[in-house]
Structure formats: C-alpha cells, structure tokens
C-alpha positions as CSV (number, residue, x, y, z in Angstrom):
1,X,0.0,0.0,0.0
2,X,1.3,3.6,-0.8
3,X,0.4,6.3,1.5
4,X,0.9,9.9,0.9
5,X,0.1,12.8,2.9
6,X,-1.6,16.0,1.7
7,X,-3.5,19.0,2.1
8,X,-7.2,18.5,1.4
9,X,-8.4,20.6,-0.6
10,X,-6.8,21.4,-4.6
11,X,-7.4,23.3,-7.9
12,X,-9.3,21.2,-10.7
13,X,-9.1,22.0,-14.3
14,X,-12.9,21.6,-15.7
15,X,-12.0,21.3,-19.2
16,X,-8.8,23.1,-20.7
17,X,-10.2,22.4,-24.2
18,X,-12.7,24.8,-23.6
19,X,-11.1,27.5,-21.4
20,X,-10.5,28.7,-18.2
21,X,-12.8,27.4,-15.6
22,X,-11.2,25.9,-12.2
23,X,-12.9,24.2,-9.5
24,X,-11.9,22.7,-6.2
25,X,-11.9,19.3,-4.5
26,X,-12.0,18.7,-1.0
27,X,-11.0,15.3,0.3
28,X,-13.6,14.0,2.7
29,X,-11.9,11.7,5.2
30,X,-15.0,10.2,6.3
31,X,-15.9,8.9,2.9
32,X,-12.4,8.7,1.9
33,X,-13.0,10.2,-1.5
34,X,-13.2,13.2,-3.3
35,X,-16.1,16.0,-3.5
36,X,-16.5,18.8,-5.5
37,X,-17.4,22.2,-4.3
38,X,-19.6,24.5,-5.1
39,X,-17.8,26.9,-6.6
40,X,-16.6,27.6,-10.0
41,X,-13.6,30.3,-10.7
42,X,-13.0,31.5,-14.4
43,X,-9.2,32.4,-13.1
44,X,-6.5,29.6,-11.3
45,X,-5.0,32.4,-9.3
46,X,-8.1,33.2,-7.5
47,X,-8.8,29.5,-7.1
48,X,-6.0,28.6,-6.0
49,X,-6.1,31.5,-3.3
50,X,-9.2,29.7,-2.0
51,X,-7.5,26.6,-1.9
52,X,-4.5,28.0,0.2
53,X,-6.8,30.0,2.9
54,X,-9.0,26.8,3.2
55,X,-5.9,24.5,3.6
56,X,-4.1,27.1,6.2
57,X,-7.3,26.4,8.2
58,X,-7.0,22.6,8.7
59,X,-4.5,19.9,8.9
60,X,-3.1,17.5,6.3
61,X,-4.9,14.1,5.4
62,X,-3.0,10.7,4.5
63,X,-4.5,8.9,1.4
64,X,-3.9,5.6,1.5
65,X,-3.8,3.9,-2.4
66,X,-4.3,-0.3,-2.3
C-alpha cells in the first residue's frame, strides 16, 4: 500500500479544451474520497487563493492507495 500525505483541498481543471474554468476538490476523510465544491472560478489564481486559505485552516490528510 502507498500512503501519501496532503493538504485537502486542490485546484481542478474543468476542461482546458474549452477554457479557463477551475474548480476545487476537498477530500472528505469520512468517505475517503473526493467531492466537489460549489464553486466555479474563471481564473486559477483566485482559485488557488481559496484553496490556500481553506488548507491554512486545517490539517493534512494521509490517502492511503491499495
């Protein structure tokens, strides 16, 4: 088994074909999978701010991969 150790939450790209339009997962320990929020930004920078002040508010998770 590999384990690795992240932050939860990270930028998705929604389709690059198409253009800019970023979302962000959030790994849900309790389910142990991914979710998608609400939110849809039309610029990675502002995304990825809201991934960095969600992250700075909670711990890191470990993923465990079979």
């Amino acid at each position: 088994m590999e384990k690795i150790i992240m932050k939860p939450h990270a930028v998705i790209d929604y389709n690059p074909l198409v253009g800019e339009l970023y979302g962000i997962l959030r790994f849900n320990t309790n389910e142990e999978d991914w979710e998608f929020l609400p939110d849809i930004y039309t610029n990675r920078a502002d995304a990825q701010s809201k991934v960095d002040e969600l992250n700075q508010e909670v711990g890191n998770v470990t993923i465990t991969f079979p």
